[in-house]
C-alpha positions, 0 to 999 in steps of 0.5 A, spaced: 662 601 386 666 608 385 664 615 384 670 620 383 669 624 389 671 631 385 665 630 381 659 628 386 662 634 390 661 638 384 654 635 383 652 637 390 655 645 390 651 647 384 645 646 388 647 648 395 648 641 397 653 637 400 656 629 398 653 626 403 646 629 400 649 628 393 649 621 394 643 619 398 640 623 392 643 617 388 641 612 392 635 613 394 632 613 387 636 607 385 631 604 390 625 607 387 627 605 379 628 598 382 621 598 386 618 600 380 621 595 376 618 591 381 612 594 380 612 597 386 611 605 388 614 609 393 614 617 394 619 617 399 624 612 402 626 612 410 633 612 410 636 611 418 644 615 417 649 615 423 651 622 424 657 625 429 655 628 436 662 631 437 662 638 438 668 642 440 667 641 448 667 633 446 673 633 441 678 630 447 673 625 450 676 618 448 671 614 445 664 614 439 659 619 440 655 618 435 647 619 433 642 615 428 638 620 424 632 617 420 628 621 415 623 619 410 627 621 404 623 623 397 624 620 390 620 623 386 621 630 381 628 631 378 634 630 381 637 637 382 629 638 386 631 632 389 638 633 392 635 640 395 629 637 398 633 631 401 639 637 404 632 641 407 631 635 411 637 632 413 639 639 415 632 640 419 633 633 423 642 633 424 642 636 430 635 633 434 639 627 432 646 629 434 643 630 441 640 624 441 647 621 441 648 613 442 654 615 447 648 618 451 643 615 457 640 610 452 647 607 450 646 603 457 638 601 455 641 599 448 646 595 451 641 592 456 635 590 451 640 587 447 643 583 452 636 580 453 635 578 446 629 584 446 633 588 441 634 584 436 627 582 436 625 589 435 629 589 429 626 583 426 619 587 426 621 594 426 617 600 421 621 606 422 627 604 415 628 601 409 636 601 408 642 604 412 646 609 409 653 610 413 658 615 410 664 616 412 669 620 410 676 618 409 683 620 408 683 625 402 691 623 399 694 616 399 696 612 405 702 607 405 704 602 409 711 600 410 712 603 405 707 600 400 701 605 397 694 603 400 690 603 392 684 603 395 679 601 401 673 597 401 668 599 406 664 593 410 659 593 416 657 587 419 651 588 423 644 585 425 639 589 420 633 585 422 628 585 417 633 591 413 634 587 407 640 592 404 644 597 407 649 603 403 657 602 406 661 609 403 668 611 404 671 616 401 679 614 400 684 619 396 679 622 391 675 616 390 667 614 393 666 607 394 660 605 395 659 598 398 652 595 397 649 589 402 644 585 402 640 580 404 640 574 397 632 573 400 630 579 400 633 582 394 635 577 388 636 583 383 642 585 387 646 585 381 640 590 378 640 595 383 647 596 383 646 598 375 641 602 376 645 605 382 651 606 377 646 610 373 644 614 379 652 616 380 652 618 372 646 622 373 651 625 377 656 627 373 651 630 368 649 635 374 657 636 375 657 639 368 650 642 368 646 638 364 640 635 364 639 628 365 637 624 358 629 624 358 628 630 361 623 634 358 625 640 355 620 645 358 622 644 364 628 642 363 631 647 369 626 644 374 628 638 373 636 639 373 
């Protein structure tokens, strides 16, 4: 699916946040709409985010240098409240995350659990996520290649997710977000339900953008609740 990526930026300066906090906002209440409709309730989603380790003495090492943020993310309250909450926490958890940077001494341990068959094991049975979200912020204008203009690009991961059943792949592209999502047919049947609800999720956005409430707020605390 695709965002305009002037109004999710929008949508995110209103309330001090930035597009990556804008969008897991979406996400992650897709998410809690899809559990309830299941019958399932949730106050917070823990979410694994990739973040970069590089500084300004690191920018001409060759080479990935990344860490994994996770952070139980919250769900509930309106969600202008929410965006705020979940940009409060990201901010508190970048930096221990970007030292923890794969590039660092746990790269070989990763390597070598994975190497034995023990990583994947791990990742079957793990606790700690729901869902993946990477983010990644591409080209602001058109690319073309020999001489023809690129139109848009499809971001895709393959990866071993263990028991993770559905993952968010974002990829900005000359002022459109695309939002891949991929998931595991046994643990999510109502993939094609979650991608409307995220939809929706993404117009909430656009009603942010321009400063008004979502429909259903209730008019009492209607700044609240934007």
């Amino acid at each position: 699916m695709r965002a305009d990526l002037a109004v999710v930026r929008s949508a995110a300066h209103r309330h001090g946040c930035t597009v990556n906090d804008a969008l897991l906002t979406a996400i992650t209440g897709a998410l809690r709409r899809l559990l309830e409709r299941r019958g399932e309730h949730v106050d917070a989603v823990s979410v694994s985010v990739p973040v970069s380790a590089r500084s300004t003495t690191t920018s001409g090492d060759l080479g990935n240098r990344f860490g994994v943020l996770i952070a139980a993310l919250p769900v509930t309250g309106g969600p202008g409240q929410r965006m705020a909450r979940i940009a409060s926490i990201l901010t508190e958890r970048k930096k221990a995350a970007a030292q923890a940077s794969a590039a660092g001494p746990f790269g070989p341990l990763f390597r070598a659990l994975a190497a034995l068959g023990l990583y994947r094991r791990y990742l079957r049975r793990q606790r700690r996520i729901h869902t993946l979200v990477s983010n990644v912020r591409g080209p602001d204008r058109p690319l073309t290649v020999a001489g023809a203009t690129v139109r848009e690009i499809i971001p895709v991961a393959v990866a071993e997710n263990g028991n993770v059943t559905v993952s968010f792949e974002i990829l900005s592209y000359a002022g459109t977000v695309a939002i891949t999502v991929i998931a595991d047919p046994a643990g999510v049947p109502d993939l094609d339900e979650l991608v409307a609800i995220l939809n929706d999720e993404l117009a909430g956005l656009r009603l942010q953008a321009r400063n008004v409430c979502p429909a259903g707020a209730p008019s009492v605390s209607r700044r609240q609740a934007c």
